[in-house]
Backbone and ligand atoms as CSV (ligand in chain L), in Angstrom:
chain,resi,resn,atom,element,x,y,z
A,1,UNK,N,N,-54.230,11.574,-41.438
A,1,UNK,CA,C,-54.185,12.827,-42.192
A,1,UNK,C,C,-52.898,13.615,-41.936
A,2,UNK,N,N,-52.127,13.521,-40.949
A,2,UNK,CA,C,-51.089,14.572,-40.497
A,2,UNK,C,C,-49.951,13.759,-39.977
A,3,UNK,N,N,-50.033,12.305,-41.046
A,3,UNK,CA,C,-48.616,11.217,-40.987
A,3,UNK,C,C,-47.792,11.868,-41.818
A,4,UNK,N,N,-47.793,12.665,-43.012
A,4,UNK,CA,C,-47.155,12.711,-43.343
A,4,UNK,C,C,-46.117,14.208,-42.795
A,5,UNK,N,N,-46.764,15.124,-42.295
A,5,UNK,CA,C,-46.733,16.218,-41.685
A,5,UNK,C,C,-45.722,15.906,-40.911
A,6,UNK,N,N,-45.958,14.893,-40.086
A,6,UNK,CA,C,-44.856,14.619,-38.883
A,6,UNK,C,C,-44.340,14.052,-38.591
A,7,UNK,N,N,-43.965,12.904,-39.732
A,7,UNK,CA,C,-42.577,12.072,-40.459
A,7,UNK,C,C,-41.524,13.200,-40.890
A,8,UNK,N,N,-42.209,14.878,-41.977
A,8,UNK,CA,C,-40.757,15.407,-41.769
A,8,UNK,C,C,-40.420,16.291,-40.561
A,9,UNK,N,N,-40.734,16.255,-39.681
A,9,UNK,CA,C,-40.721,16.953,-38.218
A,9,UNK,C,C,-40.287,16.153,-36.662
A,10,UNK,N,N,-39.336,17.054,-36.586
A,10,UNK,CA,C,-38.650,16.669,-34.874
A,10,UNK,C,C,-39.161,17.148,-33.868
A,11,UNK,N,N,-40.016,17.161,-33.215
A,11,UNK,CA,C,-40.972,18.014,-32.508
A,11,UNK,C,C,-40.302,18.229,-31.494
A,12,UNK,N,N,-38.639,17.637,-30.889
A,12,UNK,CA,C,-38.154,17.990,-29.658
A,12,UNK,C,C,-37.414,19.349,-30.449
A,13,UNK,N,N,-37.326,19.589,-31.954
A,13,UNK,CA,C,-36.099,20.474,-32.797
A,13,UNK,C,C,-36.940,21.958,-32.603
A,14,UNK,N,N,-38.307,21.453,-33.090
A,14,UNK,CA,C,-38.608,22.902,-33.648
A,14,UNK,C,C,-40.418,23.134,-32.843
A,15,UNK,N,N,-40.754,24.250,-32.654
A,15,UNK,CA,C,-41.188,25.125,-31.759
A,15,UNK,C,C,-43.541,24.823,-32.926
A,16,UNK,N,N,-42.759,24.468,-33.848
A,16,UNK,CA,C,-44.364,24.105,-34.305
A,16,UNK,C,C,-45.304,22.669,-33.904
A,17,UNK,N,N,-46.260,22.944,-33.949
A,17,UNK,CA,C,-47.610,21.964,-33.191
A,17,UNK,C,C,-47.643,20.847,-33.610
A,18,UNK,N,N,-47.451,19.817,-32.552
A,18,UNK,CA,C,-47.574,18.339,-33.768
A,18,UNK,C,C,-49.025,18.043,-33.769
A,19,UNK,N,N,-50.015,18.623,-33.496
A,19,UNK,CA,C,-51.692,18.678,-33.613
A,19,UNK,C,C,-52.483,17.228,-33.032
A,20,UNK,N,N,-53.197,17.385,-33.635
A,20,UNK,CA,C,-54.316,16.302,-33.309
A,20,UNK,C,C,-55.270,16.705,-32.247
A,21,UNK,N,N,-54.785,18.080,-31.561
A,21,UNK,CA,C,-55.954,18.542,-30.420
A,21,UNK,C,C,-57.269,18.827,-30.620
A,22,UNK,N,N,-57.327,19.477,-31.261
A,22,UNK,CA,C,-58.059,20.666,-31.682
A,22,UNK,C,C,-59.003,20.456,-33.074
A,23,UNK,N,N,-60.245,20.527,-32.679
A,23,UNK,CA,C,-61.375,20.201,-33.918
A,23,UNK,C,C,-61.766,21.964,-34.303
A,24,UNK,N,N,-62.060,21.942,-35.702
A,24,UNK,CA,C,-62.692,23.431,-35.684
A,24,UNK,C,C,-62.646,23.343,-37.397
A,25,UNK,N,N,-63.611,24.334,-37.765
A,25,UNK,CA,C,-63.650,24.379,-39.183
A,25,UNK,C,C,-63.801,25.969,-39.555
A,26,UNK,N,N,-63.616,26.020,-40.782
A,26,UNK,CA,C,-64.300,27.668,-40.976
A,26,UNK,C,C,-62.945,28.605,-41.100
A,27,UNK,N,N,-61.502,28.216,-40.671
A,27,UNK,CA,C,-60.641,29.494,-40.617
A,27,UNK,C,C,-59.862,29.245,-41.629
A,28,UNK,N,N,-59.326,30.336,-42.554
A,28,UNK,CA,C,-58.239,29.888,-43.117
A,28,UNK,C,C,-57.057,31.201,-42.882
A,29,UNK,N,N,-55.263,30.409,-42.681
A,29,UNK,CA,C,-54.247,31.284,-42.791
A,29,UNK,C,C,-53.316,31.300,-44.137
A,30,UNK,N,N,-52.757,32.483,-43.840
A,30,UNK,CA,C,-51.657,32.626,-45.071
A,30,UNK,C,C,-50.266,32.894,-44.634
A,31,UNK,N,N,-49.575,31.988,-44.170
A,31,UNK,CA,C,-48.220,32.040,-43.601
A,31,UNK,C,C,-46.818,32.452,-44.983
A,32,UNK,N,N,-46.444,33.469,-44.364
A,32,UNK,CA,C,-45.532,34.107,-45.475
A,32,UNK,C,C,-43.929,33.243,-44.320
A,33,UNK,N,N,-43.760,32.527,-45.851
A,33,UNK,CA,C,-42.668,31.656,-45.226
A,33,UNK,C,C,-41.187,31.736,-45.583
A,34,UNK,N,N,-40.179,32.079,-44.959
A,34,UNK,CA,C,-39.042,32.549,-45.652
A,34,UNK,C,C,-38.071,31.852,-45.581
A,35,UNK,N,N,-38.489,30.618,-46.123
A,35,UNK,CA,C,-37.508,29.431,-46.156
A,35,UNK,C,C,-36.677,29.449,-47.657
A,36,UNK,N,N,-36.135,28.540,-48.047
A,36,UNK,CA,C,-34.968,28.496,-49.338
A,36,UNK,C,C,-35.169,29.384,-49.639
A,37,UNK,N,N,-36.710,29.572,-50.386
A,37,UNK,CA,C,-37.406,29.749,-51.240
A,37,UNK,C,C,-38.978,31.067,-50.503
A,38,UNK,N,N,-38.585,32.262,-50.714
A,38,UNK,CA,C,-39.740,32.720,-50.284
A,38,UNK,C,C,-41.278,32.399,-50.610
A,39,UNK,N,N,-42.050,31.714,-49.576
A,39,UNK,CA,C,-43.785,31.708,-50.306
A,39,UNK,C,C,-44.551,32.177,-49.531
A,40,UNK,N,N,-45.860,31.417,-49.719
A,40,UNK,CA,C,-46.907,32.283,-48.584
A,40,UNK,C,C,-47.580,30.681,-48.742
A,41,UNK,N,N,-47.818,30.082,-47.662
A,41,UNK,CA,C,-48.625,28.784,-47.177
A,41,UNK,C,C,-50.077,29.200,-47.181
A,42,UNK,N,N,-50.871,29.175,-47.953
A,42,UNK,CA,C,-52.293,28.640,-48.117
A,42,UNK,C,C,-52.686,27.915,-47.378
A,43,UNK,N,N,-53.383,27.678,-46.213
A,43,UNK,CA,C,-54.244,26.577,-45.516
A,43,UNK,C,C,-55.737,26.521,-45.236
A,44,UNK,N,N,-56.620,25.576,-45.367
A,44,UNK,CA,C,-57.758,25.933,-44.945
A,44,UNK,C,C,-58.429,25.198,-44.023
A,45,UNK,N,N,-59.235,25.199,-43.096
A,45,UNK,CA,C,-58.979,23.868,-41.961
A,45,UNK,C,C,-60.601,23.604,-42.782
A,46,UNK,N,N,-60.111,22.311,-42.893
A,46,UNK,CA,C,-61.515,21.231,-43.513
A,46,UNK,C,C,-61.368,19.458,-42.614
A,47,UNK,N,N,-62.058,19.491,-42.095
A,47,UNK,CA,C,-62.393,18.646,-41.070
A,47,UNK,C,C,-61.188,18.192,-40.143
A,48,UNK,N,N,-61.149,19.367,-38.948
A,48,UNK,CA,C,-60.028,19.018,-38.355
A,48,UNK,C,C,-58.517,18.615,-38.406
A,49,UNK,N,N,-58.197,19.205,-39.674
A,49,UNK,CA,C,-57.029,19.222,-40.462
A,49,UNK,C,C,-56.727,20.684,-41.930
A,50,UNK,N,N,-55.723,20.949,-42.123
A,50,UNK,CA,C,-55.413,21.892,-42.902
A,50,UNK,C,C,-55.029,21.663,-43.971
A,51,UNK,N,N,-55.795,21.195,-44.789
A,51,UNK,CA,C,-54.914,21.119,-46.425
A,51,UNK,C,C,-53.968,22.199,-47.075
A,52,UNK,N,N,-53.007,22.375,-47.180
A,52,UNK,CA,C,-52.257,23.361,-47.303
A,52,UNK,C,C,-51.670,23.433,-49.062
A,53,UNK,N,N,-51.112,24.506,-49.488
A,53,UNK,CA,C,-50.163,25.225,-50.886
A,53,UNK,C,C,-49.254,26.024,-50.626
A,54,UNK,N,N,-48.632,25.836,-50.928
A,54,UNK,CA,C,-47.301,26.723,-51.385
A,54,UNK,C,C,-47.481,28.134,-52.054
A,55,UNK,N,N,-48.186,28.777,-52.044
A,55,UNK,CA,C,-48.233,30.335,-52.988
A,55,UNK,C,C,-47.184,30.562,-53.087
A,56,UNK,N,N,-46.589,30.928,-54.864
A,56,UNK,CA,C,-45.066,30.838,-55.119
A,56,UNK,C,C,-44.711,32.462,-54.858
A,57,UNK,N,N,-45.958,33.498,-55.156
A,57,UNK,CA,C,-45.575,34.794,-54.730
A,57,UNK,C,C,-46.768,35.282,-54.132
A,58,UNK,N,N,-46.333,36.539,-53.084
A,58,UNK,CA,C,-47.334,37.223,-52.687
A,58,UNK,C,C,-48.364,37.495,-53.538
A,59,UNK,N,N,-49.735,36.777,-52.753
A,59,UNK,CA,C,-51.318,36.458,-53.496
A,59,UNK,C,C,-51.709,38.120,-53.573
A,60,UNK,N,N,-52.536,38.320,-54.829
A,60,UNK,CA,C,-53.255,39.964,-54.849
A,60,UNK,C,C,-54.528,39.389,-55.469
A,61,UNK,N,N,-55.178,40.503,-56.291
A,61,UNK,CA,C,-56.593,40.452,-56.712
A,61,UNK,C,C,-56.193,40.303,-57.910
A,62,UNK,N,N,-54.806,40.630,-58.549
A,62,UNK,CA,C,-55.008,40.975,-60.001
A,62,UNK,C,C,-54.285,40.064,-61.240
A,63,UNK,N,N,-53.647,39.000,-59.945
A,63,UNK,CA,C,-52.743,38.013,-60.780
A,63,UNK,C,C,-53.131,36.463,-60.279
A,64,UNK,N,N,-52.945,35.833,-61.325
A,64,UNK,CA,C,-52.845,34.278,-60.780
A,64,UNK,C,C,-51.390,33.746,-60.262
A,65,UNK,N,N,-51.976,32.859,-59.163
A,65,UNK,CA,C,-51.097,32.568,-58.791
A,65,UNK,C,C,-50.471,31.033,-58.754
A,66,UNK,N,N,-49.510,30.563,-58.944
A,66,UNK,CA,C,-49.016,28.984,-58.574
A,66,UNK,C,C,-49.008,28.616,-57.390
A,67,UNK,N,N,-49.816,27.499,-57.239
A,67,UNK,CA,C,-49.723,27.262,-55.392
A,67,UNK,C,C,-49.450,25.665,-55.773
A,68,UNK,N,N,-48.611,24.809,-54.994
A,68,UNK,CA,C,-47.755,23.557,-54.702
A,68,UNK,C,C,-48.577,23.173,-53.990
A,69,UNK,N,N,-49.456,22.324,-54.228
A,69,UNK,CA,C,-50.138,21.538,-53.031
A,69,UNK,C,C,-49.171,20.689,-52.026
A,70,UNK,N,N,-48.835,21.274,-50.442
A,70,UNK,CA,C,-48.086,20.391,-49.734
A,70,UNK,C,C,-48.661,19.464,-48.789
A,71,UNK,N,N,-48.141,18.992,-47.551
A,71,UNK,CA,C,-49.189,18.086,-46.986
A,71,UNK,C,C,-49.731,18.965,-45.639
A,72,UNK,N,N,-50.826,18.392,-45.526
A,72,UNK,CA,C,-51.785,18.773,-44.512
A,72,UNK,C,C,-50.714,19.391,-42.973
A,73,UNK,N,N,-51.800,20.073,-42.962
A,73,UNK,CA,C,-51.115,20.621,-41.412
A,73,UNK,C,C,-52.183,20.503,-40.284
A,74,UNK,N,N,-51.391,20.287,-39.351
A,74,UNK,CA,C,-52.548,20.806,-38.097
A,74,UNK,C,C,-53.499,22.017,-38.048
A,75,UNK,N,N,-54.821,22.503,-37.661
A,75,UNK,CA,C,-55.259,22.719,-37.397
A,75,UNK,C,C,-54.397,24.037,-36.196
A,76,UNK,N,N,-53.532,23.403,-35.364
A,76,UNK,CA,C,-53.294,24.486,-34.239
A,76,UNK,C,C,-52.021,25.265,-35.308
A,77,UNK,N,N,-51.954,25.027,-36.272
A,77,UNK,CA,C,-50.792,25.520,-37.440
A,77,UNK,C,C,-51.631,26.942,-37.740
A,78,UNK,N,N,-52.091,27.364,-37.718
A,78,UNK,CA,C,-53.164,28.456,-38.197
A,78,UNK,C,C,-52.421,29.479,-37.431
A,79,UNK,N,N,-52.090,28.988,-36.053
A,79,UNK,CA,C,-51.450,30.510,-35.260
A,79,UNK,C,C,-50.200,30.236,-34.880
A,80,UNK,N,N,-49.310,29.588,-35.684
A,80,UNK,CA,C,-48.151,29.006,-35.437
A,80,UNK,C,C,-47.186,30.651,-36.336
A,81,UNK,N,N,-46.533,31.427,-35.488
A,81,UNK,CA,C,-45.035,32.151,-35.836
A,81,UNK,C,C,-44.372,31.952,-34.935
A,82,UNK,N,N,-42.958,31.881,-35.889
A,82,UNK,CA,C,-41.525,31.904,-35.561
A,82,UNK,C,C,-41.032,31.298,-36.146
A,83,UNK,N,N,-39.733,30.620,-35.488
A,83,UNK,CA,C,-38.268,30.423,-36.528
A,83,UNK,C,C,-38.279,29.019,-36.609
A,84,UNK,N,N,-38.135,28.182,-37.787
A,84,UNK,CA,C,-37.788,26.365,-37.494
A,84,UNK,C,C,-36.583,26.519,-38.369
A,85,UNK,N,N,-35.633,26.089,-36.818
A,85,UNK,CA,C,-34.417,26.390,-36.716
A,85,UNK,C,C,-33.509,25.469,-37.885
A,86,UNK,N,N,-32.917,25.952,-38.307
A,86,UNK,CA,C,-31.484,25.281,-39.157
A,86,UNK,C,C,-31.301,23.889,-39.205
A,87,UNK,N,N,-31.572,22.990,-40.032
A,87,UNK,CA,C,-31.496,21.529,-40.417
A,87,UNK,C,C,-32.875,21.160,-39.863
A,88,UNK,N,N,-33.853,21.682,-39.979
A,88,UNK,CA,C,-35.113,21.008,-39.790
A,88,UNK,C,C,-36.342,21.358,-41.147
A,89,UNK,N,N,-36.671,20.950,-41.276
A,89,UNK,CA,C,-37.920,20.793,-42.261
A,89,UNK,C,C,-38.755,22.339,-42.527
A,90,UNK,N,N,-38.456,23.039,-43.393
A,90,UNK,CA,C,-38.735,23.898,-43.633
A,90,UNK,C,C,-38.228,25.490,-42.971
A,91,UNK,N,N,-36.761,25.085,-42.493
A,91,UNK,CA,C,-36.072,25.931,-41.758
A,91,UNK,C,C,-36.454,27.351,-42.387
A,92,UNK,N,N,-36.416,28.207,-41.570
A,92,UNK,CA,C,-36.858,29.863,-41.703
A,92,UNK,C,C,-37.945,30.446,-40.675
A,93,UNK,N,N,-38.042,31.327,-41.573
A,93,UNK,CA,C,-39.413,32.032,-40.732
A,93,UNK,C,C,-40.422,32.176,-40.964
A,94,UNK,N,N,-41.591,31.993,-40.221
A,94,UNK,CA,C,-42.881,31.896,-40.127
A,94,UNK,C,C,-43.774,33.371,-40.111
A,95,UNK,N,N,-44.286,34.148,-40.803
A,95,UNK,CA,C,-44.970,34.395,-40.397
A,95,UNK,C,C,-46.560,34.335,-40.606
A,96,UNK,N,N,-47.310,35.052,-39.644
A,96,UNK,CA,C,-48.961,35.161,-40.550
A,96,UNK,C,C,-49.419,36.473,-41.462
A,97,UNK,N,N,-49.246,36.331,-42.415
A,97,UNK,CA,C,-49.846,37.436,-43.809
A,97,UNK,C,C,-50.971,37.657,-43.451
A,98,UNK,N,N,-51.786,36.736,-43.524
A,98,UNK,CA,C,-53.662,36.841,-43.389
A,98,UNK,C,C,-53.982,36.122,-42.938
A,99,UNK,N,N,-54.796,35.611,-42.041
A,99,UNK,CA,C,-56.120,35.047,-41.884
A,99,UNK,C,C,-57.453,35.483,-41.469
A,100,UNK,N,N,-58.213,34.519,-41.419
A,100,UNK,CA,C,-59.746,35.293,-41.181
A,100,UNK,C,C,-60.773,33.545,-41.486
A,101,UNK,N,N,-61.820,34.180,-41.761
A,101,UNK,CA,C,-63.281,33.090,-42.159
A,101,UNK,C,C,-63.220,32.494,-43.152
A,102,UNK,N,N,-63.386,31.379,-43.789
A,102,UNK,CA,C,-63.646,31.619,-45.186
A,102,UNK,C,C,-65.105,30.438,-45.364
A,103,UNK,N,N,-65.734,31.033,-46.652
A,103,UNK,CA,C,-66.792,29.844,-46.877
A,103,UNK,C,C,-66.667,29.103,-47.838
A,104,UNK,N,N,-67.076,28.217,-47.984
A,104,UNK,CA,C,-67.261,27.525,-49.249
A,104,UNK,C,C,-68.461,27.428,-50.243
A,105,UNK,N,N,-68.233,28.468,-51.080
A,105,UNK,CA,C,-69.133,28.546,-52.142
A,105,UNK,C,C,-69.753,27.658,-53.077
A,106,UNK,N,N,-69.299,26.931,-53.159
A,106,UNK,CA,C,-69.615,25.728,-54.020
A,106,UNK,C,C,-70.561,24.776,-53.595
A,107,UNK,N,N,-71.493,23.895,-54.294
A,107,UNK,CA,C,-72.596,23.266,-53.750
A,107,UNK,C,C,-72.015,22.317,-53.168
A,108,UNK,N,N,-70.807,21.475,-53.435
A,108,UNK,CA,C,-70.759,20.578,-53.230
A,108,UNK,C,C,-69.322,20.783,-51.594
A,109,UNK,N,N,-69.465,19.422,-50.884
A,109,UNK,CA,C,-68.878,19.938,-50.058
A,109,UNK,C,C,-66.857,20.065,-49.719
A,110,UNK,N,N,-66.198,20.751,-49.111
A,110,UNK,CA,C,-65.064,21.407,-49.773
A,110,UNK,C,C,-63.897,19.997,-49.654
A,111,UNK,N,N,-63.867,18.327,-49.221
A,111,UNK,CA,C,-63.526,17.244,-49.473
A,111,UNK,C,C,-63.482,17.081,-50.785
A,112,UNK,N,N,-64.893,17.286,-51.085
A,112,UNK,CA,C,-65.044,17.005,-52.460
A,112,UNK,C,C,-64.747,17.967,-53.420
A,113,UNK,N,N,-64.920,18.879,-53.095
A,113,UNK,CA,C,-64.260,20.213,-54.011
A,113,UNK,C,C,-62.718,20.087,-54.258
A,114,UNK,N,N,-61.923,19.532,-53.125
A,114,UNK,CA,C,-60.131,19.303,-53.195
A,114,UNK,C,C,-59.645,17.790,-54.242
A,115,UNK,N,N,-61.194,17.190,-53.971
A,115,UNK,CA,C,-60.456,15.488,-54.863
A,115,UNK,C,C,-60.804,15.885,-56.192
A,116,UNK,N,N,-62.173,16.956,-56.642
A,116,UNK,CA,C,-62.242,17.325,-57.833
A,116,UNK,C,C,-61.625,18.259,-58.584
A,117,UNK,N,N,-60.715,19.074,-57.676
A,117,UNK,CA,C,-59.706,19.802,-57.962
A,117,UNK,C,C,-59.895,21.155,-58.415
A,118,UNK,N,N,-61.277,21.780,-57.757
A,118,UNK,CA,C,-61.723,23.019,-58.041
A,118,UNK,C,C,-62.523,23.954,-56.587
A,119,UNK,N,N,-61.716,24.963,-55.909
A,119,UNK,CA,C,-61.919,25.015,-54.777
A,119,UNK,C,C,-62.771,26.658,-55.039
A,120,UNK,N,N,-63.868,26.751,-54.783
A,120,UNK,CA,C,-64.137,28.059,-54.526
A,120,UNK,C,C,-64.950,28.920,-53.214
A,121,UNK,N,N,-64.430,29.727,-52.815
A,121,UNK,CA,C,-63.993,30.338,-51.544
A,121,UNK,C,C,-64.363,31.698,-51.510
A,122,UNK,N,N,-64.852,32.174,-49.986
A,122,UNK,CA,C,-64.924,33.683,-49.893
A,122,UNK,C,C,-63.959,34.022,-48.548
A,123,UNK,N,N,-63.460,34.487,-48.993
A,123,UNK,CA,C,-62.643,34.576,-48.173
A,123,UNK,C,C,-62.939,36.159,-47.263
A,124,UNK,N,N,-62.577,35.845,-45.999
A,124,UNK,CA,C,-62.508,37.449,-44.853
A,124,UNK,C,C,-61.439,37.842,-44.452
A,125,UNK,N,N,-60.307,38.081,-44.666
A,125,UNK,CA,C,-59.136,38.728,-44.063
A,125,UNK,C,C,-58.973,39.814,-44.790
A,126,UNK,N,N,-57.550,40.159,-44.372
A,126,UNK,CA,C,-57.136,41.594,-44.087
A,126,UNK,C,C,-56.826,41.902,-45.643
A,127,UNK,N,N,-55.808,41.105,-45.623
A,127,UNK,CA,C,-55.357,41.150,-47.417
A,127,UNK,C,C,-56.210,40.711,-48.467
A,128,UNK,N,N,-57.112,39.805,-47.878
A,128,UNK,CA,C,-57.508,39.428,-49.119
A,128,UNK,C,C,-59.136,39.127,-48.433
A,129,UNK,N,N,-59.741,39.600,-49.326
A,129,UNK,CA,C,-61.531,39.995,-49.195
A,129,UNK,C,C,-62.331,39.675,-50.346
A,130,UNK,N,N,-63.120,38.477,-50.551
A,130,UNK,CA,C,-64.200,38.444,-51.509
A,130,UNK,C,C,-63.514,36.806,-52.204
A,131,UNK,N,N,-64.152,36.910,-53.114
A,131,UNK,CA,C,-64.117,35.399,-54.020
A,131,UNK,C,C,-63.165,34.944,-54.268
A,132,UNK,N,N,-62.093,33.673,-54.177
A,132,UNK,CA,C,-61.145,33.469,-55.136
A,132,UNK,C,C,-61.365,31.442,-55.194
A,133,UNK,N,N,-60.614,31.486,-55.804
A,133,UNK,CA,C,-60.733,30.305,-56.817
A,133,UNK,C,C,-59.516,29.723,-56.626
A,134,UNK,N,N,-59.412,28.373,-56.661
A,134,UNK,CA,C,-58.190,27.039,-56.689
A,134,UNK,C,C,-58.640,26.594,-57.635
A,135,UNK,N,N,-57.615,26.314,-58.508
A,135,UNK,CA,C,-58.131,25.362,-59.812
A,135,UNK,C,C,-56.845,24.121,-59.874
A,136,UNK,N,N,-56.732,22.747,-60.314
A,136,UNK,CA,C,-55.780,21.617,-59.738
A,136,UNK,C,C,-55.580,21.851,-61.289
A,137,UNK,N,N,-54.243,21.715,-62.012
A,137,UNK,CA,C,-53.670,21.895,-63.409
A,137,UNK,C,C,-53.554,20.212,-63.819
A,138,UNK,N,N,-53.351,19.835,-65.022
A,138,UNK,CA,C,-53.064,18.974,-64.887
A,138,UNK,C,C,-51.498,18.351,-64.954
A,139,UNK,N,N,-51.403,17.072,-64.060
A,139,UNK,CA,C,-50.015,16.522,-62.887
A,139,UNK,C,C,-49.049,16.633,-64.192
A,140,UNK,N,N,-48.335,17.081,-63.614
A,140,UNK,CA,C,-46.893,17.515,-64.313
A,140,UNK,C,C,-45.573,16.781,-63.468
A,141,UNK,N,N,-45.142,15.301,-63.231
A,141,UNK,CA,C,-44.466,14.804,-62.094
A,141,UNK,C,C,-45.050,14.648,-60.815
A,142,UNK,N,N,-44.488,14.275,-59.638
A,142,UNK,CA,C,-45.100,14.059,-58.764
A,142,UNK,C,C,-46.137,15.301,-57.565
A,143,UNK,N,N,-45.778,16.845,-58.418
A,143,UNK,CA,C,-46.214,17.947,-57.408
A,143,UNK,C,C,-47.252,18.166,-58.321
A,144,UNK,N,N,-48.536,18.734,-57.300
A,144,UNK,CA,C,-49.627,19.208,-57.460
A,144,UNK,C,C,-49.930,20.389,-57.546
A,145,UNK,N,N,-49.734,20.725,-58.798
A,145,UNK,CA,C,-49.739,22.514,-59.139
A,145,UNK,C,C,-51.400,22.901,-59.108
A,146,UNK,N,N,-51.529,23.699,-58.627
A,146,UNK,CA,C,-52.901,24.684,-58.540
A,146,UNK,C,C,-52.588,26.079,-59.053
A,147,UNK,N,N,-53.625,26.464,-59.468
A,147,UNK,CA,C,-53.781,28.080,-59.568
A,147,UNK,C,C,-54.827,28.644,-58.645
A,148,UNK,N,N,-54.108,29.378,-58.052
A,148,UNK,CA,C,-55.194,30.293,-57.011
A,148,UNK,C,C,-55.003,31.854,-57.759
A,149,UNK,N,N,-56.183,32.022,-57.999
A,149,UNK,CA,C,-56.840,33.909,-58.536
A,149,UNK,C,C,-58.209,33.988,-57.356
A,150,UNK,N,N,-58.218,35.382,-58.044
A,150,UNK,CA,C,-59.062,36.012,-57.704
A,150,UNK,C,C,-60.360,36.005,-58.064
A,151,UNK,N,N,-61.560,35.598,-58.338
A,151,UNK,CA,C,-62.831,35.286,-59.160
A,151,UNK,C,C,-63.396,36.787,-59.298
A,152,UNK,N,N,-63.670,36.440,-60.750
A,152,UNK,CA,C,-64.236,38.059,-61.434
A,152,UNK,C,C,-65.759,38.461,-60.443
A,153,UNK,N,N,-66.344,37.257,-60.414
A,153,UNK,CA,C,-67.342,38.140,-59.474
A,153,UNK,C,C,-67.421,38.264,-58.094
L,1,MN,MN,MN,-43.892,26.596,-46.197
């Protein structure tokens, strides 16, 4: 799950977790990342691993948003800030926007909610509180565009 994670990573370069420790489910973060390209990293830990997105702009209640499905992260990535320094894989800065609990609303379970390409979520943090929704668009080239909103109810 986290081969591909740490094929682009030098773990003697840069100061983030190469994982595999740590089992746990239930948390999700929102890392506001200020690399090339400003985003906010979406992650949610689903069986001892973090499926992660790209949020192309700061997430609210009142807009949809484009999120880049990227590859999985560790698990100990959830409390990972600071800097990955200059010529390394996602050089910039790290920080954490939000995290908190989140559940999975949906009957079915949230594996299967990511291969069917419809994620729905309650989320508990600071910024962001109550229902929102992942929806998978359809593949446009090799990146995996999602829309993450806010759910009306
Ligand atoms: Mn990022």
């Amino acid at each position: 799950m986290l081969d591909n994670y740490r094929k682009k990573r030098d773990f003697s370069k840069t100061d983030e977790p190469e994982g595999g420790k740590k089992k746990a489910e239930g948390r999700f973060v929102i890392q506001k990342h200020d690399a090339r390209t400003l985003h906010y990293d979406f992650r949610l830990e689903v069986n001892g691993a973090m499926p992660s997105w790209a949020v192309t702009k700061e997430p609210n209640d009142a807009d949809r948003r484009l999120a880049i499905r990227t590859e999985d992260h560790p698990i100990e990535y959830a409390k990972f800030e600071g800097k990955i320094p200059e010529g390394q894989y996602g050089a910039g800065s790290v920080k954490i926007w939000d995290s908190g609990k989140y559940k999975n609303i949906r009957k079915i379970s949230m594996p299967e909610s990511i291969k069917e390409g419809k994620i729905e979520v309650s989320l508990s943090g600071k910024n962001l509180n109550g229902n929102y929704a992942m929806i998978r668009m359809k593949p446009r080239g090799k990146q995996e565009a999602w829309l993450f909103f806010r759910m009306k109810t």
